[in-house]
Phi, psi and omega in degrees: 000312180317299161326304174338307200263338176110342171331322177185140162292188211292330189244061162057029202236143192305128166318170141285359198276304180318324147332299169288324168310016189244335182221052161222132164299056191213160165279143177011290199275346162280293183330313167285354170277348196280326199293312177314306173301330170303320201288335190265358188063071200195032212251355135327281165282027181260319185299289163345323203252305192293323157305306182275001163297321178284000177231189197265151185315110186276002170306116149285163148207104193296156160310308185268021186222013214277340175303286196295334150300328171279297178344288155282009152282336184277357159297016211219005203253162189219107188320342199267282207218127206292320178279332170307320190292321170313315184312297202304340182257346164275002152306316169280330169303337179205049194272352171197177191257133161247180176256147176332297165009283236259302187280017153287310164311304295185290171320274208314325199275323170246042147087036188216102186299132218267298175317324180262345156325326185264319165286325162314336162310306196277011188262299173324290179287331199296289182311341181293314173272023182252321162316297158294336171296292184310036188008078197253009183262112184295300197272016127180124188254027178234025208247158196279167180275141217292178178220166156298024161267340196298152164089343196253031187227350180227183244257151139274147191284137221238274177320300156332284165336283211274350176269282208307319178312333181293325161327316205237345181229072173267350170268017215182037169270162187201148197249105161305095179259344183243175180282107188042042185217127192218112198248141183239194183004164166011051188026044152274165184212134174206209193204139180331145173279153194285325177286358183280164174284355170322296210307351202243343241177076165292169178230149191311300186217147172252176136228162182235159176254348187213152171208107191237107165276134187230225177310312192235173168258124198243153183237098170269172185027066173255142186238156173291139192223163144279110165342303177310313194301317188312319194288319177277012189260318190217074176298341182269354173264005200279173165227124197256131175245159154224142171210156169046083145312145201198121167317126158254110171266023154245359159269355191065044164235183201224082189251167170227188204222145192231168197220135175230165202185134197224123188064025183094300223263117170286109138342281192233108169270356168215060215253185180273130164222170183279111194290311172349295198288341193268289212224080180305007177231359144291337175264331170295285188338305198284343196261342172273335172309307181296296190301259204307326190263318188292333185107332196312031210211128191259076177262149177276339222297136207263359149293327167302309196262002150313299170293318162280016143292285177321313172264014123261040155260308212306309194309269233294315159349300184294341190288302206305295192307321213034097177183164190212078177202011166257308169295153179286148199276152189325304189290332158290327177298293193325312187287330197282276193282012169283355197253014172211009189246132164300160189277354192253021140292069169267005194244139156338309179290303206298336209272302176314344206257309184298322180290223296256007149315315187202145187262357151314292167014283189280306203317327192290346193264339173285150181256182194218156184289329173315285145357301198217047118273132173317178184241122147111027196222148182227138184301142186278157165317126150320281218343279173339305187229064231282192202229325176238173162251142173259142184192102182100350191087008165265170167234104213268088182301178198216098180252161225197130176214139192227132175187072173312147171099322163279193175282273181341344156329114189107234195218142170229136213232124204254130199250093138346071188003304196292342170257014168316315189269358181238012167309168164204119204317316189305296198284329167318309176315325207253029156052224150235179178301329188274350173256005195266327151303334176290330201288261198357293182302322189295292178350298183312304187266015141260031175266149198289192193291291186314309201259038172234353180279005213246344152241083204243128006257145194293333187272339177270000156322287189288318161329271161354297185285317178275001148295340176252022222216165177184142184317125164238180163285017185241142184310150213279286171342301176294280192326322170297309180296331160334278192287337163308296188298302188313270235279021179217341187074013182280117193261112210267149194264111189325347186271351191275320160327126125191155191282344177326302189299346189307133165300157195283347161281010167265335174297115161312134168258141206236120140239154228242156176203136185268053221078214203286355211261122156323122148235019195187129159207152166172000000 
């Protein structure tokens, strides 16, 4: 437990925290809270809460009474929290100076033993001069020791009160996962004691000063807490998992998500943190990967838009071919800037602050097309995959896509609303050049059985046909059965054609545009 509190380190050896817990007349676990409290500015009411804990409840509640005792106790509960309700009731108790008498009296009517009341007193100043010795009053350590008036003229800090409670029962935190049920430290469960001002209203999480077994283990004198507060209370007992690191490309950093858990009870199960501090060379990976090869990084830097120059002429290549076997594979752009970006690089900043040291630096960072093309792979022919279409004596772009499964999937040819009407469907069928043997073969090989044995194997067919063959105004079909029937003499009947089966990236895709404005695609 002393580790626990901070009392002495790993190798058993006294704290300075510990020192001080050593020369206050409390147990451990109230003395750290009083130690807490010089830090929380709280330390009035600390006196106050660790006193009457360390003595007996001076709340009666006779046997033959217990209603009316309760009754007039509940001026004293405080819905949030069982200690703030000790403050309130040592407020009312010295709420003016009366006579011995008077507060005999005062006692008597609400239920409140007048002996033990005078040991909370006397408890109360013993620790006040034990405080004022040790200067343990952060925010003026020359001031007299508190009197039984203190505390009773402000506000109490609610968060400040409950980080020092925490101080001392930080093990003894509780997660409401049921309905008035809670389980804490080392997976106990239990349940609000019936007499907290809690109880009827539980709150996500608490702490107790007591876990007490009767028929059930009941958690006495408890308050609503924050999590964050257990984690500043006892940073040195949490346990941080971290997982599935993620690129932020607008901070240009390298975050994860970190799950903190104290006794078993997850705290924080997800929260964002910086991977940089955890683990700086898993985050240099993920930042040459994300940034520099994926693009993913918002820079001026004119190597950078050299190089994703180069790897989106290569990408639309791959488009046109529909194949991904031309850009260089990841891991060679990785090893090419792991040998020249330092390894204590993951940020955005740290990577702008080295590029602009020196101008090797950037220089060292350009690729070359050679660089992030495969070996053995050849850019397809403009011919093949031309950039326009000519229609009308316009000339009409042409965009290439390989995403089997999307709409935009193949080549789409982008149309001016005002030249919608001089398209002509006849010229459209015959695609571009670099697609028309697969469209061609596909064809072949929707034609019904009998007449499709009859051009086996259908892509050297289709070969054939698009060597003898060039876009015309005659419908794409009719131009196939030509040649086909010259080279075999087979006569195929125009109803046997049919395009349903065609994949959707043999069809030219159509976009239709008003100005700048989309207004039609299929």
């Amino acid at each position: 437990m002393l580790e626990m509190l901070g009392a002495v380190n790993a190798r058993r050896e006294l704290t300075k925290t510990g020192k001080q817990l050593a020369r206050l007349p409390l147990d451990p676990r109230l003395a750290r809270i009083v130690v807490a409290a010089r830090q929380e500015r709280c330390l009035d009411e600390a006196l106050i809460i660790t006193s009457l804990l360390a003595s007996q409840d001076p709340r009666l509640r006779p046997a033959d009474n217990p209603q009316a005792a309760d009754e007039i106790h509940r001026q004293f509960l405080n819905p949030r929290s069982d200690f703030l309700a000790l403050i309130k009731l040592w407020r009312f108790m010295h709420s003016e100076t009366i006579s011995v008498s008077r507060l005999r009296k005062r006692c008597e009517q609400n239920f409140i033993s007048y002996v033990r009341l005078r040991e909370w007193q006397d408890l109360h100043r013993q620790l006040g001069s034990a405080t004022a010795a040790m200067s343990a009053r952060r925010y003026d350590d020359t001031v007299a020791p508190p009197t039984i008036a203190s505390a009773i003229t402000h506000e109490p800090d609610y968060a400040a009160i409950h980080k020092a409670v925490l101080a001392g029962f930080v093990d003894q935190i509780g997660y409401r996962d049921e309905k008035n049920s809670f389980l804490g430290a080392r997976n106990l469960r239990f349940s609000i004691f019936p007499g907290s001002g809690l109880h009827k209203k539980p709150p996500k999480w608490l702490v107790a000063a007591e876990l007490a077994e009767t028929t059930r283990l009941y958690a006495r004198t408890v308050a609503e807490i924050r999590p964050q507060w257990a984690e500043q209370a006892a940073p040195h007992l949490l346990k941080r998992e971290h997982f599935e690191p993620y690129w932020q490309e607008a901070a240009a950093r390298v975050g994860v998500y970190e799950r903190v858990s104290l006794f078993g009870l997850v705290l924080e199960a997800r929260r964002r943190v910086d991977y940089g501090r955890i683990n700086p060379d898993h985050a240099h990976e993920i930042f040459v990967r994300e940034a520099l090869i994926e693009g993913h990084f918002r820079t001026r830097a004119a190597f950078f838009q050299h190089n994703r120059q180069l790897i989106n002429d290569i990408e639309k290549q791959e488009a046109q071919v529909r194949r991904r076997d031309m850009l260089a594979h990841p891991d060679v752009l990785y090893r090419f800037y792991e040998e020249r970006v330092p390894a204590e690089i993951h940020t955005g900043a740290a990577f702008e602050k080295w590029l602009n040291a020196d101008e090797s630096h950037a220089k060292s960072l350009y690729l070359t097309r050679a660089q992030l093309t495969r070996q053995n792979t050849m850019a397809p022919s403009a011919a093949d995959f031309p950039a326009a279409m000519e229609i009308g004596g316009a000339r009409l772009p042409l965009q290439y896509r390989f995403e089997p499964g999307h709409e935009a999937d193949g080549a789409t040819l982008q149309v001016p609303l005002a030249l919608l009407n001089q398209l002509d469907e006849k010229r459209l069928e015959w695609l571009v050049p670099g697609l028309l043997k697969e469209k061609l073969a596909s064809l072949i090989k929707g034609l019904p059985k009998p007449l499709r044995r009859n051009f086996v194997p259908a892509p050297d067919f289709a070969q054939a046909c698009v060597e003898s063959l060039s876009a015309t105004d005659e419908p794409l079909v009719d131009a196939l059965t030509a040649a086909l029937t010259r080279m075999t003499g087979v006569a195929i009947p125009r109803e046997a054609w049919s395009e349903a089966t065609l994949p959707p990236h043999l069809l030219l895709r159509l976009e239709v545009f008003d100005g700048d404005k989309r207004v039609d695609h299929g």
